[in-house]
C-alpha positions as CSV (number, residue, x, y, z in Angstrom):
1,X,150.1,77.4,-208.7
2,X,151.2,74.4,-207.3
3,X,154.6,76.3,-206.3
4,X,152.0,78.9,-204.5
5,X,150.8,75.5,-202.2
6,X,154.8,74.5,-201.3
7,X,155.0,77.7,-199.9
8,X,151.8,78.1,-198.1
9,X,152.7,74.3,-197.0
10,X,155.9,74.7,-195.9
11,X,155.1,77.8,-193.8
12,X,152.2,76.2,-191.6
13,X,154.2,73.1,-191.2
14,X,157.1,75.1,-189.6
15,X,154.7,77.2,-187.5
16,X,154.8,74.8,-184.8
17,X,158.6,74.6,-184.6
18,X,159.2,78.5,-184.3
19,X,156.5,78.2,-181.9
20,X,158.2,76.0,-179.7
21,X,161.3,77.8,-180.3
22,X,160.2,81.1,-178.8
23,X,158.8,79.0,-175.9
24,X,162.3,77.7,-175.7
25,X,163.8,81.2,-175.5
26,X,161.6,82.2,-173.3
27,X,161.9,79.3,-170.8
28,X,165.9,80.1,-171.0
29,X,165.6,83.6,-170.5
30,X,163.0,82.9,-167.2
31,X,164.6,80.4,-165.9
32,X,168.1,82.4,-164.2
33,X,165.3,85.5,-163.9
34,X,163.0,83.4,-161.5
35,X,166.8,82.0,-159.8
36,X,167.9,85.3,-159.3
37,X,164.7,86.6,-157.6
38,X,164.5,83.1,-155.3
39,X,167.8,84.4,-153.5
40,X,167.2,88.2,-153.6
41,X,164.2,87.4,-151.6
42,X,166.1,84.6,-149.4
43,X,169.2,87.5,-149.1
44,X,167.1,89.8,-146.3
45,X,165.8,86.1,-144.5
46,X,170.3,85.2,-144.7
47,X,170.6,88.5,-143.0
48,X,168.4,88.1,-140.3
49,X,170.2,85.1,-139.2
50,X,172.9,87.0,-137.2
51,X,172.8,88.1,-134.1
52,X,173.5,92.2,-134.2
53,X,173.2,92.2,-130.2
54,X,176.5,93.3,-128.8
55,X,177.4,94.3,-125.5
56,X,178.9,97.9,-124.6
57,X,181.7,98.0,-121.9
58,X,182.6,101.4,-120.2
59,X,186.2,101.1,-119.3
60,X,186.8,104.4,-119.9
61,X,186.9,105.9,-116.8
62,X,184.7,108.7,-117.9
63,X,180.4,108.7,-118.3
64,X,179.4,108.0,-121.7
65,X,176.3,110.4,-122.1
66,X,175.3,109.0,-125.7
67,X,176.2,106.2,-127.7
68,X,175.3,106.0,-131.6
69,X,175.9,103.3,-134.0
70,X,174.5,104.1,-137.7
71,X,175.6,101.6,-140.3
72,X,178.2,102.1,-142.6
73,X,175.7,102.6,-145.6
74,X,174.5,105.7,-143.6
75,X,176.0,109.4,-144.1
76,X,174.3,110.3,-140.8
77,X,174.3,109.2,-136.9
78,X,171.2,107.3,-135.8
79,X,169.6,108.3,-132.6
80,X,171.4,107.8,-129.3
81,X,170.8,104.2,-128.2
82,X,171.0,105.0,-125.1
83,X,168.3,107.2,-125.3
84,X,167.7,109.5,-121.8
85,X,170.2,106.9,-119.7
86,X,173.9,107.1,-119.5
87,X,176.7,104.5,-119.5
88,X,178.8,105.0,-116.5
89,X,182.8,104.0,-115.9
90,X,182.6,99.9,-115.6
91,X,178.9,100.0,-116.2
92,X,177.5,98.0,-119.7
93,X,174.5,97.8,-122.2
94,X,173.3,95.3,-124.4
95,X,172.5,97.0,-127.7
96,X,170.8,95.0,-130.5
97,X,172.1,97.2,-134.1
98,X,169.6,94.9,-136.1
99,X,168.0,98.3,-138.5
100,X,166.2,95.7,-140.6
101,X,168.7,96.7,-143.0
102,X,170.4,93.6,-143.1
103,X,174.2,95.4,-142.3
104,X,176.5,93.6,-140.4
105,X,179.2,96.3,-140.1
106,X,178.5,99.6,-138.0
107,X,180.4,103.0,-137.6
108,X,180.3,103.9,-133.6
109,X,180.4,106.5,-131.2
110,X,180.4,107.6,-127.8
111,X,180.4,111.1,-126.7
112,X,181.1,111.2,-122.8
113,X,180.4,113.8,-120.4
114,X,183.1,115.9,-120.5
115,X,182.2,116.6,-124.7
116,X,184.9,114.4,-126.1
117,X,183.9,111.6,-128.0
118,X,185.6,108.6,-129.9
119,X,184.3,107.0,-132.9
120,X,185.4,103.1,-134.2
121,X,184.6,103.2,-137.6
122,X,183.5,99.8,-139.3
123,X,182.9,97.4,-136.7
124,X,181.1,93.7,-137.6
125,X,178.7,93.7,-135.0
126,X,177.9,90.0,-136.5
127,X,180.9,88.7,-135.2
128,X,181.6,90.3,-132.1
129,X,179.6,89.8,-128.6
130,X,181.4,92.9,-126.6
131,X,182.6,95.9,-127.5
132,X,184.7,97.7,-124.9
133,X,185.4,101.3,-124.4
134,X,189.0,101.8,-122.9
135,X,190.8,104.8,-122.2
């Protein structure tokens, strides 16, 4: 019998203890979790930072009837950005590329008005100002 109360003794005195040691665990396992989910929500806030306005020069010596710039994440062109206008020879456009997606580097394209069309693949818009069309 008095074995019997040891035991049942020495199982509520290390209750506590494995308490606090699942607490412990816990607080280790949370602690890089709630870290990692601070700068995934600061990541989009980073990314808004940049300035994704550039400015589209038509050196070409040809009309540029539309302009598209989809981000390299996309498979598919965006819409023209320059919607019903056109871009003539020595004429420019500011175009902000800022999708909310937080991409800083853009596939482009310009098809003029003769059909033909160029495309620059993989431009930073985040660290240019101008791009210019030349022939």
């Amino acid at each position: 019998m008095r074995k019997m109360q040891l035991s049942i003794l020495r199982r509520d005195a290390s209750l506590p203890t494995r308490m606090y040691w699942w607490k412990e665990i816990v607080m280790k396992l949370l602690a890089p979790l709630t870290v990692a989910l601070t700068l995934t929500a600061a990541l989009p806030a980073l990314a808004q930072t940049y300035d994704r306005k550039v400015t589209i020069v038509n050196n070409s010596g040809y009309t540029i009837s539309y302009f598209y710039g989809s981000n390299v994440g996309t498979t598919f062109w965006e819409e023209d950005l320059l919607a019903s206008d056109v871009l003539s020879n020595g004429a420019s456009v500011v175009v902000n590329f800022d999708d909310t997606t937080g991409y800083c580097r853009f596939d482009l394209r310009a098809i003029f008005d003769d059909g033909t069309e160029i495309v620059q693949k993989d431009v930073n818009v985040c660290e240019i100002a101008t791009f210019t069309i030349n022939p």
